[in-house]
C-alpha positions as CSV (number, residue, x, y, z in Angstrom):
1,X,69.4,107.7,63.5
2,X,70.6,104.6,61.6
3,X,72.8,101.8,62.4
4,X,75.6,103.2,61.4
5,X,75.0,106.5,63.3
6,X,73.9,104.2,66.4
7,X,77.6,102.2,66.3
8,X,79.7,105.5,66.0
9,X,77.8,107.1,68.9
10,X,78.5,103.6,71.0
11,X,82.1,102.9,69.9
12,X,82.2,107.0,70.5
13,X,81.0,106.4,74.2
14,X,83.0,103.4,74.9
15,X,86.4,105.6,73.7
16,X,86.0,108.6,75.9
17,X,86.7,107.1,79.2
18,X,89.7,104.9,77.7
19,X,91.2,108.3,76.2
20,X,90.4,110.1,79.8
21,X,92.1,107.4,81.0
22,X,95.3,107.6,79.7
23,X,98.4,108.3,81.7
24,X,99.8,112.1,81.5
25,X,102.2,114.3,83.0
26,X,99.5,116.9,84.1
27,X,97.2,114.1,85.7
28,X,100.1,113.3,88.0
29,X,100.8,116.8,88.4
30,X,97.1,116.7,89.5
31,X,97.3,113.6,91.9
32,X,100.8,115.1,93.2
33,X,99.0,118.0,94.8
34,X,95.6,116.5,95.3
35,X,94.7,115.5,99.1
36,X,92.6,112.6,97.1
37,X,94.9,109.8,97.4
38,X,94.9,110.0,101.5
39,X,92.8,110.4,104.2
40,X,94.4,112.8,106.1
41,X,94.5,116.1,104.1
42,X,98.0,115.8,102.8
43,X,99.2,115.1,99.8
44,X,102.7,114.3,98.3
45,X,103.5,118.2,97.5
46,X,102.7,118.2,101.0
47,X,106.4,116.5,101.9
48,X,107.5,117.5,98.8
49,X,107.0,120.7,97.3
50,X,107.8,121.5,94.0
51,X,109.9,118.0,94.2
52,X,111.7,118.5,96.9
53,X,113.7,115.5,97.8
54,X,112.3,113.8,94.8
55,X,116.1,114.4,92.0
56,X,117.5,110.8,93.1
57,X,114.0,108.5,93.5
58,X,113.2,110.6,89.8
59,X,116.0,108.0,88.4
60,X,114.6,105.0,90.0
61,X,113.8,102.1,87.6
62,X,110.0,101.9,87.3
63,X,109.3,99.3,89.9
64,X,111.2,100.7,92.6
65,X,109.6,104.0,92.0
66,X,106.1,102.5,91.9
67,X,106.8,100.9,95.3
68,X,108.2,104.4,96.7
69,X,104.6,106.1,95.3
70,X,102.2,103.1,97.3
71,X,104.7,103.0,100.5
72,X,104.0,107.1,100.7
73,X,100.4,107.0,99.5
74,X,99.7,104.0,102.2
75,X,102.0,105.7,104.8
76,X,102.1,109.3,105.6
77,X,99.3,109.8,103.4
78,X,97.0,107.2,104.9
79,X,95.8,106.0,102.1
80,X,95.3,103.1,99.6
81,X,97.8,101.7,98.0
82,X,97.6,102.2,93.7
83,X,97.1,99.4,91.3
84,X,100.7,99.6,90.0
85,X,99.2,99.1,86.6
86,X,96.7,102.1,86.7
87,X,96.8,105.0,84.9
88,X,97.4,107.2,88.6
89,X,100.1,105.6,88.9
90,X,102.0,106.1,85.7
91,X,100.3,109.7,85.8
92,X,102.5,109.9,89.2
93,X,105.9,107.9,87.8
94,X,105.8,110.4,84.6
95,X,105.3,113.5,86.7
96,X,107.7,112.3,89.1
97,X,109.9,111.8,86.7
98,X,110.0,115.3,86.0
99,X,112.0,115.9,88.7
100,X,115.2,114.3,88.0
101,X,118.3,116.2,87.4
């Protein structure tokens, strides 16, 4: 393989995760349901399924609704709060957001 083959096949490689990555409704669909972001076997469809009691924080401006996500994910999910900045957590904002009215 040349160099050129060699660099596509690198930058090819360092691309994938970054594109894996990337926020998405269905990845927070994902983590919504997913006991993953506790330790106690629940998740958020857990409290809320299919968004129940979700319409109003749906409307929140992003911050509050990022706070909302991490004082439920550290609360009665027992878990660890998100990196606010992570692509879980948009994933969760833009499937959350789903739910407004």
């Amino acid at each position: 393989m040349g160099k050129v083959g060699i660099t596509f096949v690198l930058l090819a490689a360092l691309a994938a995760p970054a594109a894996a990555a990337a926020p998405s409704v269905e990845r927070g669909r994902e983590l919504f349901e997913s006991t993953q972001l506790g330790t106690n076997g629940r998740s958020c469809a857990s409290c809320h399924q299919g968004g129940k009691k979700l319409a109003k924080a749906a409307t929140y401006d992003e911050g509050e609704l990022r706070e909302i996500v991490n004082r439920c994910v550290q609360g009665p999910l027992e878990g660890k709060a998100l990196d606010p900045a992570s692509a879980e957590m948009k994933s969760l904002v833009l499937y959350i957001r789903t739910f407004a009215r």
